[in-house]
LUMTORNU-22001 format. One record per atom (N, C-alpha, C): residue number from 1; x, y, z; atom name; residue in one letter. Coordinates in steps of 0.02 Angstrom, whole numbers, m for minus. Example, Ala and Ser with C-alpha at 12.3 -4.5 7.8 and 13.67 -1.06 7.14 Angstrom:
2
[1 [660 m284 390] 'N' 'a']
[1 [615 m225 390] 'CA' 'a']
[1 [660 m165 390] 'C' 'a']
[2 [642 m112 354] 'N' 's']
[2 [684 m53 357] 'CA' 's']
[2 [645 2 394] 'C' 's']
end
This chain:
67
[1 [m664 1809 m1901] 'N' 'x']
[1 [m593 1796 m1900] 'CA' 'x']
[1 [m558 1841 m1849] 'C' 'x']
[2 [m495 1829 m1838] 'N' 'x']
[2 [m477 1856 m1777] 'CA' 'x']
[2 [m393 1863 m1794] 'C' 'x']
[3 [m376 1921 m1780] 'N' 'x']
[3 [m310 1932 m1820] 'CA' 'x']
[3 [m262 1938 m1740] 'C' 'x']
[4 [m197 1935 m1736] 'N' 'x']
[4 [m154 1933 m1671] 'CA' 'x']
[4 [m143 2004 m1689] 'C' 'x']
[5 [m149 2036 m1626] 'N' 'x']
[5 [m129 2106 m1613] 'CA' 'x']
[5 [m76 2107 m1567] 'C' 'x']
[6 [m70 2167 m1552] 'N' 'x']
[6 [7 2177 m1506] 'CA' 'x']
[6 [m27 2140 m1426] 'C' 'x']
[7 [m101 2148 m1420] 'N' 'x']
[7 [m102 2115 m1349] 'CA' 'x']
[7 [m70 2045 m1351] 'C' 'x']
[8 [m72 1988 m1407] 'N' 'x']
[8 [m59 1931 m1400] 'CA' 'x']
[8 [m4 1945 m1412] 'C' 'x']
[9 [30 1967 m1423] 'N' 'x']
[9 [123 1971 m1438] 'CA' 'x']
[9 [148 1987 m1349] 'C' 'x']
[10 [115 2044 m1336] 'N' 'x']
[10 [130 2039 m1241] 'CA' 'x']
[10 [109 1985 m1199] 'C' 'x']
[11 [57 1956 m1236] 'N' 'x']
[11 [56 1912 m1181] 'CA' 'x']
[11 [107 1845 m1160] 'C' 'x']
[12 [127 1837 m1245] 'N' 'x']
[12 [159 1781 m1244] 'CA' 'x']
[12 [237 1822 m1230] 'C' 'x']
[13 [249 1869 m1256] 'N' 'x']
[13 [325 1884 m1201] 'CA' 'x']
[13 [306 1883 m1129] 'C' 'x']
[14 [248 1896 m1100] 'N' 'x']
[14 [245 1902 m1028] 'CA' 'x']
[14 [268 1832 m1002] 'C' 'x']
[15 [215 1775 m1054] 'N' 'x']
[15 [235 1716 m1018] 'CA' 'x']
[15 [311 1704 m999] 'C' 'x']
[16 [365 1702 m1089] 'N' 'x']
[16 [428 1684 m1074] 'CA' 'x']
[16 [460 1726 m1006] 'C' 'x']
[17 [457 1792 m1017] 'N' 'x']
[17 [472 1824 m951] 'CA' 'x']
[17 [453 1804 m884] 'C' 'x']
[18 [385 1758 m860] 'N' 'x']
[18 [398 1731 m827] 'CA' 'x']
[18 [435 1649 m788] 'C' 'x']
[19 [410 1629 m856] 'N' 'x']
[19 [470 1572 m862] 'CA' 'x']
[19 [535 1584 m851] 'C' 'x']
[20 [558 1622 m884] 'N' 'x']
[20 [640 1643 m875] 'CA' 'x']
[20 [634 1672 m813] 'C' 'x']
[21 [584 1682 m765] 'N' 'x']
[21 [604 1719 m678] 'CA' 'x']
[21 [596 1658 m629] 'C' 'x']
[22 [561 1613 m657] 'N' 'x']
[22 [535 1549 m602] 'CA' 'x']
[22 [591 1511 m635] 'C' 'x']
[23 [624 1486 m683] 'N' 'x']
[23 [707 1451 m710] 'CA' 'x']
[23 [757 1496 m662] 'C' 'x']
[24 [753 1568 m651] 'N' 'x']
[24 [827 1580 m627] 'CA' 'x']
[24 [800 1588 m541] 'C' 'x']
[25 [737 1575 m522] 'N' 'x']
[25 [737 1565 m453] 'CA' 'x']
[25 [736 1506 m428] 'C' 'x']
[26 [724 1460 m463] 'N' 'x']
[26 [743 1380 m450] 'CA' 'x']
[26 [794 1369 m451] 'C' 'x']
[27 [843 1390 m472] 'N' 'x']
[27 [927 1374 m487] 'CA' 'x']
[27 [962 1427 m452] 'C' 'x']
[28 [918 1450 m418] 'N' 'x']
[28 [950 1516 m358] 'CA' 'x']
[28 [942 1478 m305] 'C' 'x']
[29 [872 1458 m290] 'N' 'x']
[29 [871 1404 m237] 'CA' 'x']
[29 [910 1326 m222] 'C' 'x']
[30 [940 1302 m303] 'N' 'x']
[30 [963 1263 m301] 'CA' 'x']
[30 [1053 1269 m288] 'C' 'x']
[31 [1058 1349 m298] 'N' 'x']
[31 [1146 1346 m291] 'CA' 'x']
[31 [1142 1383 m201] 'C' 'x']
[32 [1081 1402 m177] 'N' 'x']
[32 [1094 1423 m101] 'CA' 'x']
[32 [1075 1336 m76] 'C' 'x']
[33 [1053 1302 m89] 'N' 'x']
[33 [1050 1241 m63] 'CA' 'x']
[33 [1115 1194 m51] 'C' 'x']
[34 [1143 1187 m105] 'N' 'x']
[34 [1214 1151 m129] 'CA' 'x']
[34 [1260 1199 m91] 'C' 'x']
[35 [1256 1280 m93] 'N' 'x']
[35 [1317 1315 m38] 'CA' 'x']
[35 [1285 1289 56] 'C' 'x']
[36 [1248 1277 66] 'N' 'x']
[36 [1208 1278 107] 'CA' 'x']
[36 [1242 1180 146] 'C' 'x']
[37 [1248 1161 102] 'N' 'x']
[37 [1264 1083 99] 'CA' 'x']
[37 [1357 1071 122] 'C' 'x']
[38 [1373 1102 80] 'N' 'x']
[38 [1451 1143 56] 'CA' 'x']
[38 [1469 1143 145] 'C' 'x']
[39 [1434 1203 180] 'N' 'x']
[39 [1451 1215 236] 'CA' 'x']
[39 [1442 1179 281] 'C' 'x']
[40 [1399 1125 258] 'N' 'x']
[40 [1381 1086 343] 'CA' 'x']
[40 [1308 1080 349] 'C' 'x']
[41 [1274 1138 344] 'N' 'x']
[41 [1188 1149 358] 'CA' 'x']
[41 [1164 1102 319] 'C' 'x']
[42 [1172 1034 307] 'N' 'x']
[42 [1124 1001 264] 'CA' 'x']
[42 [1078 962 324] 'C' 'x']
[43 [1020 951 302] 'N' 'x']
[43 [966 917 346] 'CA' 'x']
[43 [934 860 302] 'C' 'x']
[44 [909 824 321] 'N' 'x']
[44 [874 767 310] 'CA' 'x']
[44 [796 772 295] 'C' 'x']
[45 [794 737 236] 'N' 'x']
[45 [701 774 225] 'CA' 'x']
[45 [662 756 276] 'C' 'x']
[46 [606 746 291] 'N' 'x']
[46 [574 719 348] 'CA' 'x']
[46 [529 664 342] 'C' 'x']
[47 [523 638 243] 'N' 'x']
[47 [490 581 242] 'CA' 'x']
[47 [571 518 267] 'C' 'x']
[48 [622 537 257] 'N' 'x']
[48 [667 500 266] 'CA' 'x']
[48 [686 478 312] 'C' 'x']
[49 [661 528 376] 'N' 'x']
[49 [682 506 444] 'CA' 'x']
[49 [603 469 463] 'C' 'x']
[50 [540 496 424] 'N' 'x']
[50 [496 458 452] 'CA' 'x']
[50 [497 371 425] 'C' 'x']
[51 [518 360 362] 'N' 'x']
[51 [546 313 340] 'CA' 'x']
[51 [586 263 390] 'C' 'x']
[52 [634 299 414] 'N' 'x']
[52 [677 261 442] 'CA' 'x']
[52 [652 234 511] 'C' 'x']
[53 [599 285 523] 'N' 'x']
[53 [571 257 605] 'CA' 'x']
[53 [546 196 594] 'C' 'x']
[54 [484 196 538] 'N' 'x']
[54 [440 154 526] 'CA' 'x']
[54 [471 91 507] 'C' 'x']
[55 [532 99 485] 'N' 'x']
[55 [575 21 469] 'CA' 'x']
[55 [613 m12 534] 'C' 'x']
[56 [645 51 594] 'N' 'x']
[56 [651 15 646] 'CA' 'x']
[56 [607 m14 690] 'C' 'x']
[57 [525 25 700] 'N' 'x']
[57 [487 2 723] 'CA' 'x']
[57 [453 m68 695] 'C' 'x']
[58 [437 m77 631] 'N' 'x']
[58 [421 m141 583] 'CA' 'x']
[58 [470 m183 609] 'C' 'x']
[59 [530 m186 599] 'N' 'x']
[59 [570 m236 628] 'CA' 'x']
[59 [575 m257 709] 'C' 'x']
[60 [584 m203 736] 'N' 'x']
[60 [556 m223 824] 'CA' 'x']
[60 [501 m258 824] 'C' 'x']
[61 [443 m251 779] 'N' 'x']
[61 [385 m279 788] 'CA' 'x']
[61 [382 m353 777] 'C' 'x']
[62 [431 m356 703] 'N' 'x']
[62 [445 m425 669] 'CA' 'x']
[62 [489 m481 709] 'C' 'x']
[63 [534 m431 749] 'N' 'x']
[63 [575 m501 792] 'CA' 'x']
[63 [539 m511 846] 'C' 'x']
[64 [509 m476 875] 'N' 'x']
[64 [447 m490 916] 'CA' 'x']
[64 [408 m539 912] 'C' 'x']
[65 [365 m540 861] 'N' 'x']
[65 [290 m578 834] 'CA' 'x']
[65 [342 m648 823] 'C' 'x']
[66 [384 m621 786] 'N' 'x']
[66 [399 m701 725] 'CA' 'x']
[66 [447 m737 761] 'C' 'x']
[67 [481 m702 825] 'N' 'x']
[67 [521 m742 845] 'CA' 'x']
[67 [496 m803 906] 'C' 'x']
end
């Protein structure tokens, strides 16, 4: 049998403690993002612009072929 000692009591505060540091650095990153937006510096992800190529190119291609 195996009884919980104080190591398993640290470990599991260690976890919440790190939970509660990776929650307030995600929402640190998320309020310098949104100030970041606020000012102007917002950018475009890069699947979105690659997105957008691949739909103007598909269509150049399409009035091309099909026309």
């Amino acid at each position: 049998m195996t009884t919980s000692g104080p190591s398993d009591r640290s470990e599991r505060s260690g976890r919440g403690t790190e939970r509660q540091s990776w929650v307030e650095r995600r929402r640190e990153k998320i309020r310098a993002e949104i100030d970041r937006n606020r000012r102007g510096e917002y950018t475009v992800p890069t699947w979105v612009l690659a997105l957008a190529l691949v739909l103007i190119v598909g269509g150049w291609l399409a009035l091309i072929f099909l026309s």
